[in-house]
N, C-alpha and C positions, 0 to 999 in steps of 0.2 A: 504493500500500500504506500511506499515512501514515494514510490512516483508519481501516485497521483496529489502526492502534496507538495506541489515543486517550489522556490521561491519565488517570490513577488517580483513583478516586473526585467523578468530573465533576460538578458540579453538586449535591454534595450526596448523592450517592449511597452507600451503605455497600459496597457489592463493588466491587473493583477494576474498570476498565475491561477493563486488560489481566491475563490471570487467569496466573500462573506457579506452577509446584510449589516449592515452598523444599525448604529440608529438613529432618527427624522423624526420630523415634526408628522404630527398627524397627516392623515388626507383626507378621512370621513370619519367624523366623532370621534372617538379615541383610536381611531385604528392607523394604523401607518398603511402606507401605500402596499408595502408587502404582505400584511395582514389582510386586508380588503381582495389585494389578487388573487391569494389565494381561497377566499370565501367564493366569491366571483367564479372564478375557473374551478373550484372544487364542483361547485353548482354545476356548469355546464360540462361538465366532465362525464356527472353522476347523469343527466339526462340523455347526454351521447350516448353512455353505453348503454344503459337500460335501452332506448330505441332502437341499435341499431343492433346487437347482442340479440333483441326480441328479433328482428328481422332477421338475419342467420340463422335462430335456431328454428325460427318457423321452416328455411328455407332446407335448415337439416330433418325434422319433424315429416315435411313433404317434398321429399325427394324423390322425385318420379323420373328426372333425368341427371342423374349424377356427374354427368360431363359436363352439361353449361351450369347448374346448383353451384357445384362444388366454386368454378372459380367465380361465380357472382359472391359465393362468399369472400374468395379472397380478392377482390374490389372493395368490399362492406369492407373489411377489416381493415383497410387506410384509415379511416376515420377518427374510430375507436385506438386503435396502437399511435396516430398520430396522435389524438389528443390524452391519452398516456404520459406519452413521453415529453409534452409539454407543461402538463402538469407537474410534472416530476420534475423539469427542470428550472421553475415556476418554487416549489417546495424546496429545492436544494438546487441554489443555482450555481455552484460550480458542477454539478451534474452535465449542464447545459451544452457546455462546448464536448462532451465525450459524444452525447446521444443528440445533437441535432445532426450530424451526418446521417445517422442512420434513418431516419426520417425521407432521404434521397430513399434510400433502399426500400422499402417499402412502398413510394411513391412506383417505383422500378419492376416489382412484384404484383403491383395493383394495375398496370399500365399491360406488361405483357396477359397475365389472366383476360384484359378486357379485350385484348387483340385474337387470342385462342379463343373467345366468345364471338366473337363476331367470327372466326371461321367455323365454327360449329355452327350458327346462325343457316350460313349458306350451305351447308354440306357436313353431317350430323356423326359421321364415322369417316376415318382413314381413308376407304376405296372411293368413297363419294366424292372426299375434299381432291383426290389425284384428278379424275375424270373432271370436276368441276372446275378446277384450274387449268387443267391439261386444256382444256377447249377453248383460254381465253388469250385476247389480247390486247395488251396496253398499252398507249403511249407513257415512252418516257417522259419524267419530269422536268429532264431540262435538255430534250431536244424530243417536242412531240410530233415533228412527224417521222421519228424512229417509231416502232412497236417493241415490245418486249412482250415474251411470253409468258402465259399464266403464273405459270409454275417460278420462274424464275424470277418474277416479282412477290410472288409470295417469301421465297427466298431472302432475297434484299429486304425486305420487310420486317420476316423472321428474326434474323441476326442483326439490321439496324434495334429494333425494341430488347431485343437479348442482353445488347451494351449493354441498356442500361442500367439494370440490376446488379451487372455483375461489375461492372465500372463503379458504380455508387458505392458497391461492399467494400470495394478497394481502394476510393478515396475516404470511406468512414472509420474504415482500420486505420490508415495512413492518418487522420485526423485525431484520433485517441494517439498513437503514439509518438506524433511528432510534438503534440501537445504535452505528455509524459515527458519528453525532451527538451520542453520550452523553445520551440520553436515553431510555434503554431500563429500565436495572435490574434484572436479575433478579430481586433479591430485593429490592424494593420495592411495596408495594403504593398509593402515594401521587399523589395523580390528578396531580401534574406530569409524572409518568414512565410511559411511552408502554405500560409493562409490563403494567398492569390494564384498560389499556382493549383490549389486543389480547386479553389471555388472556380478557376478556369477551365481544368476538367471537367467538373459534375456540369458546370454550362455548355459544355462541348457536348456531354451526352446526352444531357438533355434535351435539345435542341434536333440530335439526329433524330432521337426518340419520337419523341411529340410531331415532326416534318411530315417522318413512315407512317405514325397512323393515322394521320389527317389524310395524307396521301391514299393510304390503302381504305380510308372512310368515306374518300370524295369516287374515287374508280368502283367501289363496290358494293355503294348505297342504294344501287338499284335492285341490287338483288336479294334484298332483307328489310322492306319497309315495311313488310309486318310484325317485324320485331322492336319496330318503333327504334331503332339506333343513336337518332338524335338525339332524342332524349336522353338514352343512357351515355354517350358522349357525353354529353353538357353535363349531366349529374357528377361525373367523371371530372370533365378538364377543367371545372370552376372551381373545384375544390384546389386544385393545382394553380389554378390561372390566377387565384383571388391570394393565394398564400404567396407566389409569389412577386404580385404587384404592390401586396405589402411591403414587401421584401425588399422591395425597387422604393416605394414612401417614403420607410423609415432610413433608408440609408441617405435618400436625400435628405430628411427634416435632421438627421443627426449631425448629417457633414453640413448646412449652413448653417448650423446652431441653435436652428427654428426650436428644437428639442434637445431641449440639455436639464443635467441634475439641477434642483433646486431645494429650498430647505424640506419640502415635503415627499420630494422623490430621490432616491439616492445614484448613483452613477447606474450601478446593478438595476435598477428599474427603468431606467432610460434605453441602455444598451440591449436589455434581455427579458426586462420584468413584460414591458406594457406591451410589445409585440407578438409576447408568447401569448398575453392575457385576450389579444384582440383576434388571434386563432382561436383559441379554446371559446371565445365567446361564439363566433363567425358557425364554428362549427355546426351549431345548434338550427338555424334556417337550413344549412345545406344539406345535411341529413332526413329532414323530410322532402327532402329533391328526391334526395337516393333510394329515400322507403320507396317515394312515387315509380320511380324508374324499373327498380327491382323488382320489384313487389311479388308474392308467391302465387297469382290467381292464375300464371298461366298454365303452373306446373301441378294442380289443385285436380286431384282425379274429382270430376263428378259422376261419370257414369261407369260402372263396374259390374255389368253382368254376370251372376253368378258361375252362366251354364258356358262360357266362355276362357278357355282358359290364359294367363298372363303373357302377355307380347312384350316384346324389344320397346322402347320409349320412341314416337315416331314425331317429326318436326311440330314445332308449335309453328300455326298459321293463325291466320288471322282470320274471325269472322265478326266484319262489320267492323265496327270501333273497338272490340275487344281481343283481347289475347287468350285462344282455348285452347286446350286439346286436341286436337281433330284427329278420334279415334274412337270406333265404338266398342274396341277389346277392350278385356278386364286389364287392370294395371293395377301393382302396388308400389306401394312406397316404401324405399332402398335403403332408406336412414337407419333402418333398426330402431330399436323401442328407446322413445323418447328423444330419437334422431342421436344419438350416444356413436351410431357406426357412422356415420355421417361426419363426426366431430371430430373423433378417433382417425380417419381420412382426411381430413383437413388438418388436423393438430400435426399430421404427419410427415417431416420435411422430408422424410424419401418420396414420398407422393408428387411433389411437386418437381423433384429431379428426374421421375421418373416418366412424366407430363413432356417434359424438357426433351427428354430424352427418345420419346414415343415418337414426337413432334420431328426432332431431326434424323429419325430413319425414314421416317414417311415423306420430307422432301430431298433427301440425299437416296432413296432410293428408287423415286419417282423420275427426281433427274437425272437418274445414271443409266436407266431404262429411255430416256426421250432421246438421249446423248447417244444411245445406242441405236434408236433409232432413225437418228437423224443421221448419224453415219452411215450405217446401210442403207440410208434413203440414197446418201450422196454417192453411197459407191455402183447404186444401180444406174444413174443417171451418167455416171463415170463410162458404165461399161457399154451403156444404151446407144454412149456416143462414141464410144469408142468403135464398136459396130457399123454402125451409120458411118463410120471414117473409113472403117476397111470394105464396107460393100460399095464405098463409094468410090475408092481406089482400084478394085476389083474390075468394074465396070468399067 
């Protein structure tokens, strides 16, 4: 533990290593600004998870399609572990600068699930999504009257969004121990300090990130507008978009001074308090976005014939303004009792490697079969003319 108590002002650095609340003048009644924030964000913390915790477990309770459920869960779950770890860092603010990296990572986790949902969306298994891709094609993005095919824009896609979880996990390690080193800084921008070259990373990834699947949302929103996508985008990239234009605020109001300590806010509440506090409040409207978006009605067996027996989970379509079933077999639900196997799946981070993993044999095996046969396309065209040269010579 000695290195997470490093000294004060390391190397030159203007914030403390080790960050403590002192003590200030009130800010509401008797309470000090850090008492108050944490009432404040305790509150919207306790109502985040109760809402959106009740929204997963319904979603694990009624589990009728385990492949898009599962990762709608791990969408929800940005919300809830983001405003965790804010809170936390809010309670114990030298916490802060260890666990706001991670915060990228999960943003990075919640980002690829929603990208595997929308291909699920158009093509429900493996064989479907090959065929469904194999058939397409798209202009590139920055030279559209090139085409690129199906499959290998999914690709690009694929490993553009991959970055970014795994880029994030390795500038939030790199941030715990370059910080343990005292050479991190928060609030330095000065190329000795480990601080702008990481924040220049995670914007480099993020950036690819967010580009692919706006990209892969604009090329192939026509073929899942009964999954209503927009919606779940927006529920999605506000949550991100809104975090980070704060992000972009407060760094302005702090660097012209507009916001700085004073007797009733200490350094610690300017730099970390009131930002964290103005997430954790925020969270609270966007979470009934997300119930909206989610929501479990589509996955909701209502009809179950007895004398019928249990079938495979077949696409959710649209009928009329709603999202059903469109199935008249019997179906159950997957979750196990009280949705526990459902949770047990989810809780499970082989599961998600193994998603990962499912994902990159089904288009590196797709491709090596189109590559195959697009060579022997070219070798018959090869030989067709080669022919055509000798009968013409012939003659």
């Amino acid at each position: 533990m000695g290195l997470l108590i490093p000294r004060a002002g390391s190397y030159g650095c203007a914030i403390p290593d080790h960050l403590e609340q002192y003590g200030s003048d009130p800010f509401v009644g008797n309470l000090t600004f850090y008492q108050f924030n944490m009432i404040v964000s305790g509150v919207c913390t306790v109502i985040v998870l109760i809402l959106i915790f009740g929204l997963m477990g319904r979603h694990a309770m009624r589990m009728s399609n385990p492949k898009e459920q599962l990762k709608i869960m791990r969408i929800c779950n940005l919300i809830p572990s983001y405003q965790i770890l804010s809170f936390i860092s809010i309670c114990f603010p030298n916490s802060y600068i260890y666990l706001q990296g991670f915060t990228e990572v999960l943003q990075g986790v919640a980002l690829y699930a929603f990208l595997m949902l929308l291909c699920d969306f158009m093509a429900p298994d493996d064989e479907s999504k090959v065929k469904f891709f194999s058939s397409l094609e798209t202009n590139r993005q920055w030279q559209p009257k090139k085409k690129r095919n199906g499959l290998a824009f999914l690709e690009l896609t694929w490993y553009s969004v991959l970055q970014y979880p795994v880029i994030t996990w390795i500038t939030a390690v790199s941030q715990v121990v370059t910080q343990s080193l005292h050479v991190y800084c928060l609030d330095s921008t000065e190329p000795h300090f480990a601080h702008v070259w990481l924040q220049v990373i995670t914007s480099l990834s993020t950036s690819v990130a967010i580009n692919a699947i706006l990209q892969f949302y604009m090329k192939m929103k026509g073929y899942m507008t009964q999954h209503r996508p927009l919606l779940k985008l927006m529920a999605f990239k506000l949550i991100i978009g809104v975090i980070l234009l704060e992000k972009i605020l407060f760094l302005i109001l702090t660097g012209t001074n507009i916001l700085k300590p004073s007797a009733s806010m200490t350094y610690i509440d300017v730099l970390m308090g009131l930002p964290t506090m103005v997430i954790c409040v925020q969270m609270v409207p966007l979470c009934f976005l997300v119930l909206y978006a989610y929501r479990t009605e589509p996955y909701e067996i209502k009809i179950s014939p007895r004398t019928l027996r249990p079938r495979e989970y077949q696409t959710v379509e649209s009928d009329a303004d709603e999202e059903t079933l469109m199935s008249g077999f019997q179906k159950r639900y997957q979750g196990g009792r009280w949705g526990l196997y459902a949770w047990a799946v989810y809780l499970n981070p082989l599961a998600l490697f193994q998603d990962v993993k499912a994902a990159y044999d089904m288009i590196h095996s797709a491709r090596a079969v189109q590559k195959t046969h697009a060579k022997e396309q070219e070798q018959e065209e090869m030989a067709r003319y080669e022919r055509r040269h000798e009968s013409g010579e012939g003659a």
